[in-house]
N, CA, C and O atoms as a Maestro MAE file, in Angstrom:
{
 s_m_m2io_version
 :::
 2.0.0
}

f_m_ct {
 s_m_title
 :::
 protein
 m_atom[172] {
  # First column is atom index #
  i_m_mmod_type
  r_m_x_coord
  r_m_y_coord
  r_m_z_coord
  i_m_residue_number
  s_m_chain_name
  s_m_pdb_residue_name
  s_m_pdb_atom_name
  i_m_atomic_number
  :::
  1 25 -36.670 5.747 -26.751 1 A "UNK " " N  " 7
  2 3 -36.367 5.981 -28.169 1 A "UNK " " CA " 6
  3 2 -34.891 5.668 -28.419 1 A "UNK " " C  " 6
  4 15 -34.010 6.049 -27.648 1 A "UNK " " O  " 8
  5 25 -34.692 5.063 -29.365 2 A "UNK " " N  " 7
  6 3 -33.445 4.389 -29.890 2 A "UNK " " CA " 6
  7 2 -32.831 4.780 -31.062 2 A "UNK " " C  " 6
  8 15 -33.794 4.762 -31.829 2 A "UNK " " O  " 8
  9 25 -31.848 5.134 -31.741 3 A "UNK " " N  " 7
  10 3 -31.509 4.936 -32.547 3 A "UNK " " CA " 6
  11 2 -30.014 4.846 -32.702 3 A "UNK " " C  " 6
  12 15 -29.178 5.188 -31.866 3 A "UNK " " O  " 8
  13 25 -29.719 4.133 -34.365 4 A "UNK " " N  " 7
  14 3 -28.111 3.871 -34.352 4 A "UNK " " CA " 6
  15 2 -27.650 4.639 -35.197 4 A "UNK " " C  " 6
  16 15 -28.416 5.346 -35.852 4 A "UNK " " O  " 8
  17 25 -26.357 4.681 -35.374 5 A "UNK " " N  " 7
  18 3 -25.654 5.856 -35.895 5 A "UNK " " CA " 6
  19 2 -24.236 4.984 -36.836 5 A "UNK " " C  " 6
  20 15 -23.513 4.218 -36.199 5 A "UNK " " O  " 8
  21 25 -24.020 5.188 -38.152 6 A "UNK " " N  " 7
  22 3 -23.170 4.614 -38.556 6 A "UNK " " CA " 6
  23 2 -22.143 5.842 -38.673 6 A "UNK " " C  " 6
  24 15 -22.281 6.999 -39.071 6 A "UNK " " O  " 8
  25 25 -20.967 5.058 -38.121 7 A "UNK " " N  " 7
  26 3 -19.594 6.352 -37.956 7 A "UNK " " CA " 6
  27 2 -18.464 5.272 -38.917 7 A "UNK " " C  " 6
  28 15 -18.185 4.097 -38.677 7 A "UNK " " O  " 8
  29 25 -18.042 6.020 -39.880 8 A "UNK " " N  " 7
  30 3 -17.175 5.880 -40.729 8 A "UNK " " CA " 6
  31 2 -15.907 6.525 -39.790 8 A "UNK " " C  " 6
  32 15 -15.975 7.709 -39.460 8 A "UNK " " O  " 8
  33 25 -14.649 5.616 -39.342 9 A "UNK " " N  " 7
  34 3 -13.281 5.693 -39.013 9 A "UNK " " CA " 6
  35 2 -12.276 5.423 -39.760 9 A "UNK " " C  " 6
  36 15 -11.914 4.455 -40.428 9 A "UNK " " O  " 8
  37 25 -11.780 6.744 -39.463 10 A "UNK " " N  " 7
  38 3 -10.337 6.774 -41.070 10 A "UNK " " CA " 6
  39 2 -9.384 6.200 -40.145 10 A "UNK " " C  " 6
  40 15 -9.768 6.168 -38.976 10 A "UNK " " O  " 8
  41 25 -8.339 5.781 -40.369 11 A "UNK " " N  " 7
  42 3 -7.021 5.701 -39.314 11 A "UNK " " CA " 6
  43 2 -6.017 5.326 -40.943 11 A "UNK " " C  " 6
  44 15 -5.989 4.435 -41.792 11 A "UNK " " O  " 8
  45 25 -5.250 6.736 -40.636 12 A "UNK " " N  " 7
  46 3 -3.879 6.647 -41.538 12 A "UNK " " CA " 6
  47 2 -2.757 6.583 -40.512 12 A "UNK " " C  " 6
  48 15 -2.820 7.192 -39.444 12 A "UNK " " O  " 8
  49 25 -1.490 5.645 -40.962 13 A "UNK " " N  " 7
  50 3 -0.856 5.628 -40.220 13 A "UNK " " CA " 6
  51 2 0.456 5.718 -41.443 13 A "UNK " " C  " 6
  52 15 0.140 5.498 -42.613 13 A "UNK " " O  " 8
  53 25 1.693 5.999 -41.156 14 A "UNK " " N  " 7
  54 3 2.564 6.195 -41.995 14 A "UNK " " CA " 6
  55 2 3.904 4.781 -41.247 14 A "UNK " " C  " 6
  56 15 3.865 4.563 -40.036 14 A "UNK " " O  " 8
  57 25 4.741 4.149 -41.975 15 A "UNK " " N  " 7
  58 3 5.542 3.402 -41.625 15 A "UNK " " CA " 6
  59 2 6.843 4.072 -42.237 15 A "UNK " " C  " 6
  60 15 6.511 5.060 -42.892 15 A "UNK " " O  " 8
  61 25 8.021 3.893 -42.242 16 A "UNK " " N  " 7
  62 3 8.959 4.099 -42.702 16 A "UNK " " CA " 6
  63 2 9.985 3.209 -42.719 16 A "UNK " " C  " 6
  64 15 10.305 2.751 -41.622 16 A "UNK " " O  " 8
  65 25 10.825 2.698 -44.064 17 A "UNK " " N  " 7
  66 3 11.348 1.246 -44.185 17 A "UNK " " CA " 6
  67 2 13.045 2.294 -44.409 17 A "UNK " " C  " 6
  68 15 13.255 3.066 -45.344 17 A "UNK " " O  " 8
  69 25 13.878 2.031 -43.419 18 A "UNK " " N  " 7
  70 3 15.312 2.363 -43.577 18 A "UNK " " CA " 6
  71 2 16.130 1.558 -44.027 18 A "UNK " " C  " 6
  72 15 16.487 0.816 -43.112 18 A "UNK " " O  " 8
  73 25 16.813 1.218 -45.345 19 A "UNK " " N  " 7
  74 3 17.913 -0.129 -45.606 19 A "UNK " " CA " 6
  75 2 19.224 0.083 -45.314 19 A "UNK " " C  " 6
  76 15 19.436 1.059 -44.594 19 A "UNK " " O  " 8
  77 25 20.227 -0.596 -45.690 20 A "UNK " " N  " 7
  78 3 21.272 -0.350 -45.302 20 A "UNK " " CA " 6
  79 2 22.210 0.292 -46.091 20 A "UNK " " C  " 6
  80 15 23.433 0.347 -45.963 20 A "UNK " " O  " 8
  81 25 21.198 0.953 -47.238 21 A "UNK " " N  " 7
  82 3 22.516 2.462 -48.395 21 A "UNK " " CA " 6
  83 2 21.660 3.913 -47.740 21 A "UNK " " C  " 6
  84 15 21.746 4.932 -48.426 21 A "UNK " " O  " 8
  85 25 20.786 3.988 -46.321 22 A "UNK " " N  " 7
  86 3 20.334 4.881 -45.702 22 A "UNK " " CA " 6
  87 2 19.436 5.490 -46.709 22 A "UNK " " C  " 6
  88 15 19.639 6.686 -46.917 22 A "UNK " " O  " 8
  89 25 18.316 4.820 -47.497 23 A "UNK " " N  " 7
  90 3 17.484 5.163 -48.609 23 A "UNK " " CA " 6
  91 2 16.123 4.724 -47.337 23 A "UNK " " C  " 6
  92 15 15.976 3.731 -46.624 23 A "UNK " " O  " 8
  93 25 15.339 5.944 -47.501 24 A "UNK " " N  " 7
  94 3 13.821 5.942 -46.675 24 A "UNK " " CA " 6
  95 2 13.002 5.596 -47.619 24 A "UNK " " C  " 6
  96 15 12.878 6.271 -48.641 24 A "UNK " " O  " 8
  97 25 12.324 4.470 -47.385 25 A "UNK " " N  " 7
  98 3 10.829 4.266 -48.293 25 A "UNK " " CA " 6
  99 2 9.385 4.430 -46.848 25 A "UNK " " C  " 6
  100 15 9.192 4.057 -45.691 25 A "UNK " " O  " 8
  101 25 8.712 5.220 -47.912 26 A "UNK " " N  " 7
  102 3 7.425 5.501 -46.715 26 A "UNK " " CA " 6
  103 2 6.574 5.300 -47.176 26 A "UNK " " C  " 6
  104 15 6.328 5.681 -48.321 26 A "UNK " " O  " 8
  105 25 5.592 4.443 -46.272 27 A "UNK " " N  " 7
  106 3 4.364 3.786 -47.059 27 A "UNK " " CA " 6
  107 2 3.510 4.127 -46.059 27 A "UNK " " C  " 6
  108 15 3.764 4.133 -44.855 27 A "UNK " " O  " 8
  109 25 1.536 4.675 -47.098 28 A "UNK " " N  " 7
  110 3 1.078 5.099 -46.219 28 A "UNK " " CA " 6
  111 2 0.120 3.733 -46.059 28 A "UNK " " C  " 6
  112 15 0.173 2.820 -46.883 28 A "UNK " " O  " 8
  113 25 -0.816 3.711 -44.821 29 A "UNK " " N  " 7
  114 3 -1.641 2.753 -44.431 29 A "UNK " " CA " 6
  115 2 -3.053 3.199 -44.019 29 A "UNK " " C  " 6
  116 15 -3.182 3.769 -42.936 29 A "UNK " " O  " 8
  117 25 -4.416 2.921 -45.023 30 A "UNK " " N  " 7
  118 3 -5.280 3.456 -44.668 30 A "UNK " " CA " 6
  119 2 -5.999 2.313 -44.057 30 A "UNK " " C  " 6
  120 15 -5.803 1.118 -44.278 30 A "UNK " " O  " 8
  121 25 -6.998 2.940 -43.126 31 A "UNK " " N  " 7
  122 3 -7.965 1.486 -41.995 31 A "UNK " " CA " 6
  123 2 -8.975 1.946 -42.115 31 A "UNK " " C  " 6
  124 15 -9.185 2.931 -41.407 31 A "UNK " " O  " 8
  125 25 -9.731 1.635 -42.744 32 A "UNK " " N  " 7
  126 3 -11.327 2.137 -42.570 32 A "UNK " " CA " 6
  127 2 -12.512 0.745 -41.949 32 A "UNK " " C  " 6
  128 15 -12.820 -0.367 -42.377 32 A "UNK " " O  " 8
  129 25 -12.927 1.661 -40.631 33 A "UNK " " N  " 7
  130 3 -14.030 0.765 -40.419 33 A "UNK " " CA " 6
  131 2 -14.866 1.430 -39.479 33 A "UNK " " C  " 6
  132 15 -14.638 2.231 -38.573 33 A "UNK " " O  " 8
  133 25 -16.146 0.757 -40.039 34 A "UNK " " N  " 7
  134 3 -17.285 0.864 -39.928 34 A "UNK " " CA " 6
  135 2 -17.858 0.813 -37.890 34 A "UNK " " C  " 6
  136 15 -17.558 0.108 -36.927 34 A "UNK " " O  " 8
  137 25 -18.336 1.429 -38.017 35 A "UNK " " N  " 7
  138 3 -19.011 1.493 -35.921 35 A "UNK " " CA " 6
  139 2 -20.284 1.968 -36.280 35 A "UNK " " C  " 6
  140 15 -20.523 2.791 -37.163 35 A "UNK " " O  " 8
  141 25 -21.317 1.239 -35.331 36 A "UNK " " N  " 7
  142 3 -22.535 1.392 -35.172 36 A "UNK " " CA " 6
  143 2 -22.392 1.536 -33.828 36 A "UNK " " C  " 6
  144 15 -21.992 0.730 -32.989 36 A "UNK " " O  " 8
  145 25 -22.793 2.736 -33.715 37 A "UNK " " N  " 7
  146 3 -23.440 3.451 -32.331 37 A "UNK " " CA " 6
  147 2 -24.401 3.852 -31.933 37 A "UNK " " C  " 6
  148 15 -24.977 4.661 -32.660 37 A "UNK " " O  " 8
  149 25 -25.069 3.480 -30.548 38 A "UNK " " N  " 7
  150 3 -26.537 3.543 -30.204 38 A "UNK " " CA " 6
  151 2 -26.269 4.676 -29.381 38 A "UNK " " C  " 6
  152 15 -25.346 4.864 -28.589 38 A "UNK " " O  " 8
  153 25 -27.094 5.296 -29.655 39 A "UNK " " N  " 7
  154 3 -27.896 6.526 -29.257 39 A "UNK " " CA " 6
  155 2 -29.274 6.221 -28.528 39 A "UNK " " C  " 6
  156 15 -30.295 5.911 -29.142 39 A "UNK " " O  " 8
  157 25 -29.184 6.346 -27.136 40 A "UNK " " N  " 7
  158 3 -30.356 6.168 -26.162 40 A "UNK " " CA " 6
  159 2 -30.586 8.207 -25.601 40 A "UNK " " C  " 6
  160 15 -29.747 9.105 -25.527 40 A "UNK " " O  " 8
  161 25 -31.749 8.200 -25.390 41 A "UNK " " N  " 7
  162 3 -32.314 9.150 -24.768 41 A "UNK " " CA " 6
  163 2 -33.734 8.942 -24.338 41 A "UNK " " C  " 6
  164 15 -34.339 7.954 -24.754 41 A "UNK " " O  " 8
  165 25 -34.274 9.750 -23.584 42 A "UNK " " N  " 7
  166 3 -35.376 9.562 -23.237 42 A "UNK " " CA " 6
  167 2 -36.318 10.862 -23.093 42 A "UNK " " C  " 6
  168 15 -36.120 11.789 -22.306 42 A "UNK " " O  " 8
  169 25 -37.309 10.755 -23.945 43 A "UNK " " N  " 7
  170 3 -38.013 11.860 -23.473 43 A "UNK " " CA " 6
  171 2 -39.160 12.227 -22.627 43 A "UNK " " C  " 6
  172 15 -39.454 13.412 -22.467 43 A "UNK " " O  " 8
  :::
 }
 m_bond[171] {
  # First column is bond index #
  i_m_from
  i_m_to
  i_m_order
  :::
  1 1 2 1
  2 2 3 1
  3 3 4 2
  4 3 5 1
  5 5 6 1
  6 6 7 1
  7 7 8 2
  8 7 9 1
  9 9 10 1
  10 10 11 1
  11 11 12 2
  12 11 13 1
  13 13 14 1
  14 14 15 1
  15 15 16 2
  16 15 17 1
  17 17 18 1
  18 18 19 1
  19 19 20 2
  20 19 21 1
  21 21 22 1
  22 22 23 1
  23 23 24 2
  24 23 25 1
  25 25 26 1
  26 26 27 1
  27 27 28 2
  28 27 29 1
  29 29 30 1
  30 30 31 1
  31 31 32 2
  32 31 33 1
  33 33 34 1
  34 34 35 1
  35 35 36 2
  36 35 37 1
  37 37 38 1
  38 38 39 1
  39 39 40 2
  40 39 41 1
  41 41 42 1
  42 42 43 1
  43 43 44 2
  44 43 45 1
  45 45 46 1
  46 46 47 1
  47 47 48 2
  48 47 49 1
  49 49 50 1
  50 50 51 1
  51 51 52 2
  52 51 53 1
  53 53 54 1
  54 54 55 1
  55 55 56 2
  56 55 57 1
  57 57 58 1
  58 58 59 1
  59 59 60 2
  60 59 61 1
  61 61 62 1
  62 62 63 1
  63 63 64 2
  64 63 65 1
  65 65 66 1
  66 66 67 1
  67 67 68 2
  68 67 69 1
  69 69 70 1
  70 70 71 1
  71 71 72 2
  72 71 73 1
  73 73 74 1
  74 74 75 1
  75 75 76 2
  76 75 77 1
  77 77 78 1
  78 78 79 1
  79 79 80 2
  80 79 81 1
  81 81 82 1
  82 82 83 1
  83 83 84 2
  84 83 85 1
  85 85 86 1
  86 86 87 1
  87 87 88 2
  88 87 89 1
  89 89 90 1
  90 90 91 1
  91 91 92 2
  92 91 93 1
  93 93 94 1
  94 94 95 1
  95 95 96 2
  96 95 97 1
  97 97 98 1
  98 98 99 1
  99 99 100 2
  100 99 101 1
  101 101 102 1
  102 102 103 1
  103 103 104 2
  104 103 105 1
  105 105 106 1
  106 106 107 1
  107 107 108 2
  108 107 109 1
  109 109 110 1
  110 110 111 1
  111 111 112 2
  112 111 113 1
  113 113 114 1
  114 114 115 1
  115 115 116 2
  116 115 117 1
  117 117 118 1
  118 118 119 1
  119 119 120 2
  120 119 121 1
  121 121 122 1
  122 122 123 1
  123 123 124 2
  124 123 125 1
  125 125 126 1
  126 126 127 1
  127 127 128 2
  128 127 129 1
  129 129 130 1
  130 130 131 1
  131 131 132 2
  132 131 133 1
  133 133 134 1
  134 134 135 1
  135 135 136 2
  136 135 137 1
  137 137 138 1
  138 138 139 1
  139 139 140 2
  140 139 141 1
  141 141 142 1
  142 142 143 1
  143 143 144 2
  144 143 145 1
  145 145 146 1
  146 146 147 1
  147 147 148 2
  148 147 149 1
  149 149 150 1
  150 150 151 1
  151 151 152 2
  152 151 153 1
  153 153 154 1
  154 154 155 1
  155 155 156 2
  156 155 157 1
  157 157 158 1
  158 158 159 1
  159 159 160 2
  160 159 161 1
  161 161 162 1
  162 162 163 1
  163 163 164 2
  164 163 165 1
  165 165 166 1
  166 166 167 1
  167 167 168 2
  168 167 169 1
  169 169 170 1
  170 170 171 1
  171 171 172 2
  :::
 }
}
């Protein structure tokens, strides 16, 4: 018996841009993707 499994993956990541009057800009970064995972067992 088989089945698949759809898993939704967040990945936030944050960057931070420093210039040269020492002013922080922070930008966020979202990644979303998709995984299909099989699930085997046997009964």
């Amino acid at each position: 018996l088989m089945q698949y499994v759809f898993v939704d993956i967040k990945i936030c990541y944050q960057v931070k841009f420093i210039s040269k009057d020492d002013t922080v800009t922070s930008s966020y970064y979202f990644y979303t993707k998709q995984m299909k995972l099989s699930l085997h067992w046997s009964e």
